[in-house]
C-alpha positions, -999 to 999 in steps of 0.1 A, spaced: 412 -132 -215 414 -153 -183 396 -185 -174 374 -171 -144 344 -167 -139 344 -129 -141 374 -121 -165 387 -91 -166 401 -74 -198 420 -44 -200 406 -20 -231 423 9 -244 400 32 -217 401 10 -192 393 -26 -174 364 -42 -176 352 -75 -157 326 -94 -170 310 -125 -157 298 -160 -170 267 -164 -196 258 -198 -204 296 -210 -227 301 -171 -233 319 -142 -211 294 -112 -216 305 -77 -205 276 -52 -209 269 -16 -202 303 -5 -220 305 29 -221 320 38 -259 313 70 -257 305 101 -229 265 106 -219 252 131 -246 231 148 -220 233 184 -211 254 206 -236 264 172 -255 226 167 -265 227 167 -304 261 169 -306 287 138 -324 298 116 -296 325 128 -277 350 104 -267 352 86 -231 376 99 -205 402 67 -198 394 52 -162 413 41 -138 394 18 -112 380 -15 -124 344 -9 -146 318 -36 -135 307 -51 -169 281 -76 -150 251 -87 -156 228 -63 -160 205 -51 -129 236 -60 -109 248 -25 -116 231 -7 -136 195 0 -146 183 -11 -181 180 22 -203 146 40 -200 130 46 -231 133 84 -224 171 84 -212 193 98 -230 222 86 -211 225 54 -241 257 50 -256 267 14 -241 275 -17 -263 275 -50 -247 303 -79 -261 303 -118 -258 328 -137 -261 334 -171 -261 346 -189 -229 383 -197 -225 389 -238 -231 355 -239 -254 380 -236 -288 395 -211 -305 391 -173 -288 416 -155 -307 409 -138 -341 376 -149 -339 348 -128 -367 326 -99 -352 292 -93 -356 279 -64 -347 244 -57 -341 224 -25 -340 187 -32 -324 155 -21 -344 134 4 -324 114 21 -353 143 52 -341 119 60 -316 125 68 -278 161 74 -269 182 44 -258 163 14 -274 156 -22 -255 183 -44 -244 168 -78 -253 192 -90 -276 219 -117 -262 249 -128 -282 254 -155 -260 244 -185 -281 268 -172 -317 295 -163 -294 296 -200 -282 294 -206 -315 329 -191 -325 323 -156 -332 325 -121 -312 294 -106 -308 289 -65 -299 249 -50 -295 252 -13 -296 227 11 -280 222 46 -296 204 78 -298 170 69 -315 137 94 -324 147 133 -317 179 126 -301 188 107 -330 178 123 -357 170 161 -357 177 193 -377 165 231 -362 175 265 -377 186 267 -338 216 241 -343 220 252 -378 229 287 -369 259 270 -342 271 245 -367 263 257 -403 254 225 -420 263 207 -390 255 172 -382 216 159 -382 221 117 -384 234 115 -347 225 80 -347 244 71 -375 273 93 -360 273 69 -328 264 35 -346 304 51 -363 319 60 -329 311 16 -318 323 6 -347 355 27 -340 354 15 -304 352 -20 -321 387 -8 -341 399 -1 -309 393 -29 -285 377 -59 -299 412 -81 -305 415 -80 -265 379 -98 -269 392 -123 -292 380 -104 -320 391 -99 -357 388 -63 -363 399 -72 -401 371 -92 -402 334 -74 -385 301 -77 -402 274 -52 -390 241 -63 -392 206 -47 -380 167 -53 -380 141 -26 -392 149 7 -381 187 -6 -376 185 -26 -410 179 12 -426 209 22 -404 231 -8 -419 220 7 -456 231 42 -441 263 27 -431 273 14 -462 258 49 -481 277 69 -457 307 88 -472 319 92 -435 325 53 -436 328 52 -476 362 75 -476 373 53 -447 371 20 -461 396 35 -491 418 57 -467 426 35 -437 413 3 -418 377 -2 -426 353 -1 -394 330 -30 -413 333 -57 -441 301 -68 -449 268 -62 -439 231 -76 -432 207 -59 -433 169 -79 -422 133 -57 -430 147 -24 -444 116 -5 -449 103 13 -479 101 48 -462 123 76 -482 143 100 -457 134 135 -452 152 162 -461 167 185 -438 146 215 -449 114 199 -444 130 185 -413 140 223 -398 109 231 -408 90 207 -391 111 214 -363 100 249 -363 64 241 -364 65 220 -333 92 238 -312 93 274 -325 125 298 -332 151 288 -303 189 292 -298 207 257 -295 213 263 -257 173 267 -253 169 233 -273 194 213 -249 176 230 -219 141 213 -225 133 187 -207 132 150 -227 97 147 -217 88 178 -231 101 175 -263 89 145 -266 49 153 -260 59 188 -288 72 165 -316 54 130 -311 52 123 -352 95 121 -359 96 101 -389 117 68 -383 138 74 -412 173 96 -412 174 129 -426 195 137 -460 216 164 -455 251 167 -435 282 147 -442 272 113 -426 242 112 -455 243 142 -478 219 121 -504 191 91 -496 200 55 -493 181 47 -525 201 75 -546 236 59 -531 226 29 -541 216 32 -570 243 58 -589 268 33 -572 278 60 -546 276 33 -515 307 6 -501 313 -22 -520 312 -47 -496 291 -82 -492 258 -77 -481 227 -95 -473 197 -83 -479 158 -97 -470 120 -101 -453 97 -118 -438 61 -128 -452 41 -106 -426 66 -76 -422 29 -59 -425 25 -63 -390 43 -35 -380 29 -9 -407 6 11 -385 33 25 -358 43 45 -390 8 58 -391 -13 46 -412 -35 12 -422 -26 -14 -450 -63 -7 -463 -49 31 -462 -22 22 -482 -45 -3 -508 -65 27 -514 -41 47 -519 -27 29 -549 -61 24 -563 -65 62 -565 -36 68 -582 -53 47 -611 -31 14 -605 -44 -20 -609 -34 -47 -587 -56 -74 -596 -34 -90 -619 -3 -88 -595 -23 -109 -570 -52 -129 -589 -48 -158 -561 -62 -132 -530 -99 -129 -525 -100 -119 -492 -96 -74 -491 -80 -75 -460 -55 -102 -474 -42 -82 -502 -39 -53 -483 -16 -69 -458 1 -89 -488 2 -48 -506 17 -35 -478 37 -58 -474 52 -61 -508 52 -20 -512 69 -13 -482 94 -44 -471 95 -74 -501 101 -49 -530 136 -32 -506 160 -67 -513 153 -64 -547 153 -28 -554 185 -26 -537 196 -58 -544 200 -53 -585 217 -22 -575 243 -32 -550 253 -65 -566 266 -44 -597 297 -38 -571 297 -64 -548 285 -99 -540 249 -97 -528 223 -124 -514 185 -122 -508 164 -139 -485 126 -141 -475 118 -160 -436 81 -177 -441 86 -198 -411 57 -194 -382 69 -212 -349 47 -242 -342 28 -226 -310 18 -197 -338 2 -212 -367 -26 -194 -366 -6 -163 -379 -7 -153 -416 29 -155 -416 62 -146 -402 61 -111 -380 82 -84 -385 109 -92 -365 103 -126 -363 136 -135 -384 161 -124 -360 157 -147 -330 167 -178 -357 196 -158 -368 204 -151 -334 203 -187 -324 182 -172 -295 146 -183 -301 148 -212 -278 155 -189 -250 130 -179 -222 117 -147 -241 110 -162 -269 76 -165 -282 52 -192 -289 59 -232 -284 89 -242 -303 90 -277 -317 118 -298 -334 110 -280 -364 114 -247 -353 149 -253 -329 162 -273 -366 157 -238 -387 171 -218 -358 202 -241 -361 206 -241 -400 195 -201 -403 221 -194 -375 251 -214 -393 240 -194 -427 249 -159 -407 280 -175 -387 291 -188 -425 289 -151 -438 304 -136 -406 337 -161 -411 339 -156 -450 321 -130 -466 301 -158 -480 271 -184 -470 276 -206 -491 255 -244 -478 258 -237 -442 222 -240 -435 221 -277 -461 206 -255 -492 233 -241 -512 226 -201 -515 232 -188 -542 241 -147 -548 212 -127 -563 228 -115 -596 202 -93 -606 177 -102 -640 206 -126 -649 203 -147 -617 175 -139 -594 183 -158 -565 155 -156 -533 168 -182 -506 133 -190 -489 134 -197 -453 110 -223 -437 105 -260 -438 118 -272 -461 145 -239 -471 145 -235 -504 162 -216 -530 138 -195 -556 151 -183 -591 133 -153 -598 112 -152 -565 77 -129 -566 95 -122 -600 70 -104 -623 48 -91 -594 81 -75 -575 92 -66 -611 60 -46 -622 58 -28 -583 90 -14 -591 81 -3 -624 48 14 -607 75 30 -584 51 22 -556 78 27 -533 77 67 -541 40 70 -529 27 96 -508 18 70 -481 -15 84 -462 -23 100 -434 16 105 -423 34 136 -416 48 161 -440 81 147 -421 75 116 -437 79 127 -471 112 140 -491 
């Protein structure tokens, strides 16, 4: 690392030269893998060619374009660092984060800035990958190239950054003994994947791990799809072609032929030969440190899978459930549909998979019910909402709404709480509230964030306890795809 103002490091494939982001170095539009374009279209990532001539890591729009959501020219990670002379920049934790795009479109946005940890003492990586059909697809057309051949291409590039990560991040200052992976949504499923994988499972008790710990913020409540009903779907939409007729059509067009892909993976090749749910539960996933939570209005995002929160209320009415007891304080319809969804789909995933994974290894829970001050007129926090605080990056320009002492003060303690658990595996009191690990029925921990944070033994306890008896989660969920379902 050197102390100008665009450093230059020297990677295993070649240099880079950054430039100066507030009290960070940033280097973006890193290259970790070759364009899967062309003939490498639903192929594993192939590994970059070494250069020789110095790669402008700048700022982007200096160089390069930001990714359209139909390019499938995407695999670039970005890094920040901290500057030199601002403390320590040697051995310094990773975080790794994967962006939530609901796996639809192709590269994904590049809004997220690690700027504001990384002048906070860690290394921080934001990985772009294949999303939607480029990152998730199974036809009898592939299959008959690659028997059984890989499906989960996204999860197969998330594991090509992380080994990039292996490779390079010490020259950033990083700790690759020491990198926690963490993602939002679609990416928080991908996180779950990760640790599910057998791909990164045999690793981690072979050789160096590529993670240690994980975080994963709004997984949603969506099973995977198998890969026959995927082929078959596939099929429907595309018809009976060779694998050199599917790289030959045009993104557009595949696109506008297959506009319903599910945004979940698919079960069924070696980076996930069974569901998320099933790994976790028969104890089949990495025993690592994992955080695991929601917010109070991940509801707002429930009809870009395709259906209503009334849809869903119904739903479970027809199949002869009753409710009413779950949530005697709602009048309002339209209230406990939202609070339904909500609960069915994103509130009842910590704790489903939280009293399964904290059988193996340390585990925390969480629920973010802070609305910023310009936004109180919101029923609560948005899906999504969660990840500026952790970010440190909600007092930023892009952020949304006015933000008041209040707001800037949880952003501070909710950021030290994900720095604590990047530098030790644990989060202990960072944020002022000691928080505790969810230990299933014996100690069910909910760390509530908002003003004041709390800590909540047995949190939503016998309502998220009798929605998990009802298997809710398991629901034909109307009017979505046959993709949708497993």
């Amino acid at each position: 690392m050197t102390n100008q103002s665009t450093p230059i490091i020297d990677t295993v494939e070649g240099k880079l030269q950054g430039y100066t982001d507030h009290e960070a170095y940033a280097f973006r539009d890193i290259p970790y893998a070759r364009p899967p374009v062309k003939d490498l279209r639903w192929r594993a990532p192939a590994p970059m060619a070494p250069w020789t001539a110095v790669h402008r890591a700048g700022e982007r729009g200096a160089n390069t374009a930001a990714p359209s959501p139909l390019d499938e020219d995407c695999l670039y990670l970005d890094v920040w660092t901290p500057r030199a002379g601002s403390g320590s920049t040697h051995g310094l934790p990773v975080m790794v984060w994967f962006h939530g795009a609901r796996l639809a479109g192709a590269g994904g946005p590049p809004s997220y800035t690690g700027a504001p940890l990384a002048s906070a003492g860690a290394v921080v990586v934001i990985v772009r990958y294949r999303l939607g059909l480029f990152g998730t697809f199974a036809h009898a057309g592939l299959d008959a190239e690659i028997p059984g051949g890989p499906v989960n291409f996204a999860l197969l590039d998330q594991i090509s950054a992380l080994e990039w990560v292996q490779r390079n991040i010490a020259r950033f200052g990083g700790d690759p003994d020491n990198v926690t992976i963490l993602g939002q949504s679609s990416a928080a499923r991908s996180v779950l994947a990760l640790f599910a994988s057998p791909l990164v499972r045999d690793r981690q008790l072979r050789s160096r791990p590529l993670f240690h710990r994980g975080v994963a913020h709004s997984a949603y409540g969506l099973s995977e799809v198998w890969r026959s009903c995927a082929v078959a779907h596939s099929a429907q939409a595309l018809g009976t072609l060779t694998a050199a007729q599917l790289r030959a059509i045009p993104v557009a067009d595949l696109v506008r032929r297959m506009p319903n892909q599910a945004p979940v993976a698919i079960c069924g090749d070696d980076a996930l030969p069974i569901s998320i749910h099933d790994a976790f539960v028969t104890g089949q996933q990495a025993a690592l440190p994992l955080i695991l939570g929601s917010t109070s209005d991940d509801a707002s995002v429930v009809e870009s899978f395709g259906f209503t929160a009334m849809q869903i209320l119904e739903r479970i009415g027809d199949a002869g459930y009753d409710l009413g007891p779950m949530y005697a304080e709602v009048e309002d319809e339209a209230e406990l549909a939202r609070q339904v969804a909500r609960d069915v789909l994103f509130t009842i995933v910590p704790r489903r998979l939280g009293d399964a994974h904290c059988r193996r290894a340390p585990t925390w829970r969480y629920y973010f019910d802070h609305v910023a001050t310009g936004e109180r007129e919101q029923p609560g926090a948005r899906h999504g909402d969660d990840v500026p605080y952790a970010m440190a990056t909600c007092t930023s320009p892009a952020s949304r709404g006015t933000l008041g002492p209040i707001d800037r003060e949880l952003q501070h303690r909710m950021s030290a709480y994900w720095l604590a658990f990047a530098h030790t595996g644990r989060p202990g009191h960072a944020g002022g509230v000691e928080w505790q690990p969810h230990v299933g029925l014996l100690q069910d921990i909910t760390l509530v964030l908002q003003d004041p944070i709390e800590s909540h033994a047995a949190f939503m306890g016998w309502r998220l306890t009798a929605l998990l008896a009802g298997d809710f989660g398991n629901l034909p969920l109307p009017p979505a795809p046959e993709v949708y379902r497993s």
